[in-house]
C-alpha positions in Angstrom: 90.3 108.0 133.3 91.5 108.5 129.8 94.4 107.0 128.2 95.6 109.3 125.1 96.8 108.7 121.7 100.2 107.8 122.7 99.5 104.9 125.2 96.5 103.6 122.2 98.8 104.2 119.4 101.8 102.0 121.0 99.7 99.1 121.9 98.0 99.5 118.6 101.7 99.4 117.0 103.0 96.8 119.0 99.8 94.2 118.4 100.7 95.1 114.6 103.9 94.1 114.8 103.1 90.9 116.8 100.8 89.9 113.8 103.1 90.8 111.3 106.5 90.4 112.4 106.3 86.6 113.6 109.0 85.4 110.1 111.0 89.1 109.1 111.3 92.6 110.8 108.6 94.9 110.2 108.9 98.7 108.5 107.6 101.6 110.5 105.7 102.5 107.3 103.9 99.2 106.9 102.5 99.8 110.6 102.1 103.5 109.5 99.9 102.9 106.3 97.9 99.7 108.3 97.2 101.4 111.1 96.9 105.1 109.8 99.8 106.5 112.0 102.4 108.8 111.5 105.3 107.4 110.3 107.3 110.3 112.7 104.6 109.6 115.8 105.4 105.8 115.4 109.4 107.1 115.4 109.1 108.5 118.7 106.8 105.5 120.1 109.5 103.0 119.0 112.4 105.0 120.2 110.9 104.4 123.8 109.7 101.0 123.0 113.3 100.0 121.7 114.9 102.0 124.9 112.4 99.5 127.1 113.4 96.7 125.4 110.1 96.0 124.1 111.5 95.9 120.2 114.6 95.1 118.4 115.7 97.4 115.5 117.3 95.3 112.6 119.0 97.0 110.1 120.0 96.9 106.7 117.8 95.9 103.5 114.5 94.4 104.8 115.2 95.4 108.0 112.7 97.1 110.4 111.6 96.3 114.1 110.5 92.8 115.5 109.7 92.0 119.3 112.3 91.7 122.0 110.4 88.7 123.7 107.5 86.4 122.9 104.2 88.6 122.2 103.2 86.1 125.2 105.8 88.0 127.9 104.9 91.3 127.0 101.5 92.8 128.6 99.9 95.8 127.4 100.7 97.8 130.7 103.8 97.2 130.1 103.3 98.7 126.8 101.8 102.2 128.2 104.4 102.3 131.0 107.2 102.6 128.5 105.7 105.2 126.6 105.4 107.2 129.6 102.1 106.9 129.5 99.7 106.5 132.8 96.2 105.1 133.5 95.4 107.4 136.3 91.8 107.8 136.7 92.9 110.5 139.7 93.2 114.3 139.1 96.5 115.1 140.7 98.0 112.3 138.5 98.3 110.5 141.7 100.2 112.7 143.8 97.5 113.9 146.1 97.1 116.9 146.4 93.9 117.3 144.6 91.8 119.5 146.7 94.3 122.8 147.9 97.4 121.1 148.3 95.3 118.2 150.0 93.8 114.3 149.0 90.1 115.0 148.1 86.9 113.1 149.4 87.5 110.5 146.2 90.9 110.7 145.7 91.4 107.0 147.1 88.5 105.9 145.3 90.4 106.9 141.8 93.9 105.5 143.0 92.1 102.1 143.6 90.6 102.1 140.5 93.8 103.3 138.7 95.3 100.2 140.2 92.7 97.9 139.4 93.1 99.6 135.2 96.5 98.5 135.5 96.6 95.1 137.2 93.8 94.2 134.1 96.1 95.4 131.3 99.1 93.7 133.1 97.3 90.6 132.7 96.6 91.0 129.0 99.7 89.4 126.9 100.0 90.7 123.2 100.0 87.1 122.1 96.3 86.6 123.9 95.4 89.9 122.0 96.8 88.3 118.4 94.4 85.4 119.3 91.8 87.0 119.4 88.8 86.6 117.1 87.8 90.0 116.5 91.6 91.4 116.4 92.2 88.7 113.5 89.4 89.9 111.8 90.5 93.4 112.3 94.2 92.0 110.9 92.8 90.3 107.5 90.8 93.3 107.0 94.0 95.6 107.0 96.4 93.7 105.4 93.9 92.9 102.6 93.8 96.6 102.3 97.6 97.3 102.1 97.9 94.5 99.2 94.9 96.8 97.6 97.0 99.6 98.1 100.2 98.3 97.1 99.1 97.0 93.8 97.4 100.0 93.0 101.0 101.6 94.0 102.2 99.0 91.5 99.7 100.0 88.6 100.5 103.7 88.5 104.3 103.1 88.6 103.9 100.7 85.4 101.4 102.9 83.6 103.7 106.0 84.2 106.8 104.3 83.3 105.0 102.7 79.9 103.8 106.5 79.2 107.1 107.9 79.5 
């Protein structure tokens, strides 16, 4: 089984946003520079997202993206379903014809367990995640970074402006 960029990078962005986003809407580039995403990737992730109704767009000055429904009624399988994303452990991506058109000796053996993937990350809640002790850690480490960043972005604009 092996869930790929898209499925880690949209629960990734959406456990950001749920950190982040609990007072004001939250820029795709502030989850991009955190989390080390593409800014155009996280584009296409929220386009499906919004189309879910996962997110809400805001526009305008100090607009940006904030969750459709409490972090605590939205489950990361939910998260990975809406990206198209699947967490079949099977071969045939479930359809079974694994073996010349036909179910192979394990095929049910993978479908169960594809099941069972998917029942345990539809019993995870984004708001369970933001409690968490480690993803908190994780959180204060990033954002301490991106103030870092941002007042070194600060720095160089002052220091070439007062050149100039």
């Amino acid at each position: 089984m092996r869930l790929t960029t898209r499925g880690r990078y949209a629960v990734t962005a959406m456990l950001d946003l749920a950190l982040h986003g609990q007072s004001k809407p939250i820029s795709l580039a502030d989850i991009s520079q955190r989390q080390e995403i593409s800014l155009s990737y996280l584009e296409q992730l929220f386009a499906k997202l919004r189309q879910n109704k996962l997110v809400a767009s805001v526009r305008g000055p100090g607009g940006g993206y904030r969750l459709s429904r409490p972090g605590s009624e939205i489950n990361v399988a939910e998260i990975i379903d809406a990206v198209n994303e699947s967490v079949d452990a099977t071969h045939c991506g479930g359809k079974g014809n694994c073996q010349g058109g036909e179910v192979c000796l394990t095929h049910h053996l993978w479908d169960q367990l594809s099941h069972k993937i998917h029942g345990f990350l539809s019993d995870i809640s984004l708001a369970e995640l933001t409690s968490s002790e480690q993803v908190m850690l994780v959180s204060q480490r990033q954002t301490a970074a991106q103030h870092l960043a941002d007042a070194d972005d600060g720095d160089e604009v002052i220091t070439r402006s007062g050149s100039a």
